[in-house]
C-alpha positions in Angstrom: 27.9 -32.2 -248.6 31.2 -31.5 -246.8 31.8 -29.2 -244.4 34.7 -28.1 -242.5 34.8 -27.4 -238.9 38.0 -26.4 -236.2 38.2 -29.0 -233.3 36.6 -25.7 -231.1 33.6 -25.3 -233.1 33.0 -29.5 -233.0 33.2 -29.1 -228.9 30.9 -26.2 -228.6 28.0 -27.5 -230.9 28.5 -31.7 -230.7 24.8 -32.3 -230.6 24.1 -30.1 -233.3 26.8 -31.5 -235.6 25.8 -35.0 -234.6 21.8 -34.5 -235.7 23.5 -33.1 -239.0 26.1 -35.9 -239.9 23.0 -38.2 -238.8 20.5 -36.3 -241.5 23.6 -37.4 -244.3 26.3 -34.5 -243.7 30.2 -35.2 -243.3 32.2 -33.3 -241.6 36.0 -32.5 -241.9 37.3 -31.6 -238.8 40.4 -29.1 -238.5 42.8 -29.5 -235.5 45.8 -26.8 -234.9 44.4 -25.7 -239.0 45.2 -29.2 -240.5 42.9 -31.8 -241.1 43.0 -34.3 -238.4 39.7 -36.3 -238.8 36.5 -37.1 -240.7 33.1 -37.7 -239.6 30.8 -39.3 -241.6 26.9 -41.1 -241.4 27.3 -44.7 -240.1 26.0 -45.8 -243.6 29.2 -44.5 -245.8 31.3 -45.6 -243.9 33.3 -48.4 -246.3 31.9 -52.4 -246.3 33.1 -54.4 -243.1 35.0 -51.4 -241.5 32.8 -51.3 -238.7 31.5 -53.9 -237.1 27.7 -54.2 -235.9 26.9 -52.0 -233.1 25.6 -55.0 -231.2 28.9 -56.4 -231.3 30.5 -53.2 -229.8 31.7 -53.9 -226.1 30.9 -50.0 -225.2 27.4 -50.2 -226.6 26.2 -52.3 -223.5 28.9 -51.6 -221.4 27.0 -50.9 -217.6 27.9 -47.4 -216.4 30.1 -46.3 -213.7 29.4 -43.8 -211.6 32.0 -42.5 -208.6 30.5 -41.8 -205.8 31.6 -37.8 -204.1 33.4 -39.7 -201.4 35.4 -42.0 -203.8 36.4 -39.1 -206.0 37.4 -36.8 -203.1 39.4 -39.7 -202.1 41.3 -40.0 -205.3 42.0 -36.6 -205.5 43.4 -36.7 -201.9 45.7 -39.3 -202.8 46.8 -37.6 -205.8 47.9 -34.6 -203.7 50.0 -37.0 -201.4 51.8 -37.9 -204.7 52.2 -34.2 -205.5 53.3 -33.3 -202.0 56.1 -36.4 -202.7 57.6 -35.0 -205.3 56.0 -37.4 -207.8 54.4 -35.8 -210.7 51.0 -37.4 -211.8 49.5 -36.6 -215.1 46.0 -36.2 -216.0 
């Protein structure tokens, strides 16, 4: 079955749309009304366009974690650039 879902109502309910595409639903997602995207179960997804999970670089990638100092250190720097005149971008 396919449904069709705004970018807003993908954000708010993720996990719930997630346990659905994972039961055999696909999902057609709208962005600014127009579709921008599909999601669909792993297992339709056509032969050889994804490769095996194991081989995915982000599946076992160790996970970083900024410690409050670091972060309130970057943020500090990016305020010297603002104070500069630079403009930084998100």
């Amino acid at each position: 079955m396919d449904r069709t879902i705004n970018a807003k109502q993908l954000r708010a309910s993720l996990p719930e749309t997630v346990r659905r595409v994972r039961r055999g639903e696909r999902f057609t997602v709208l962005y600014r009304s127009r579709p921008a995207f599909r999601i669909v179960p792993v297992d339709e997804a056509p032969d050889g366009s994804l490769p095996p999970l194991a081989e995915d670089p982000q599946v076992n990638a160790p996970v970083v974690v900024m410690k409050e100092r670091r972060i309130r250190a970057a943020l500090t720097s990016d305020r010297h650039f603002v104070q500069a005149g630079v403009q930084t971008f998100p």
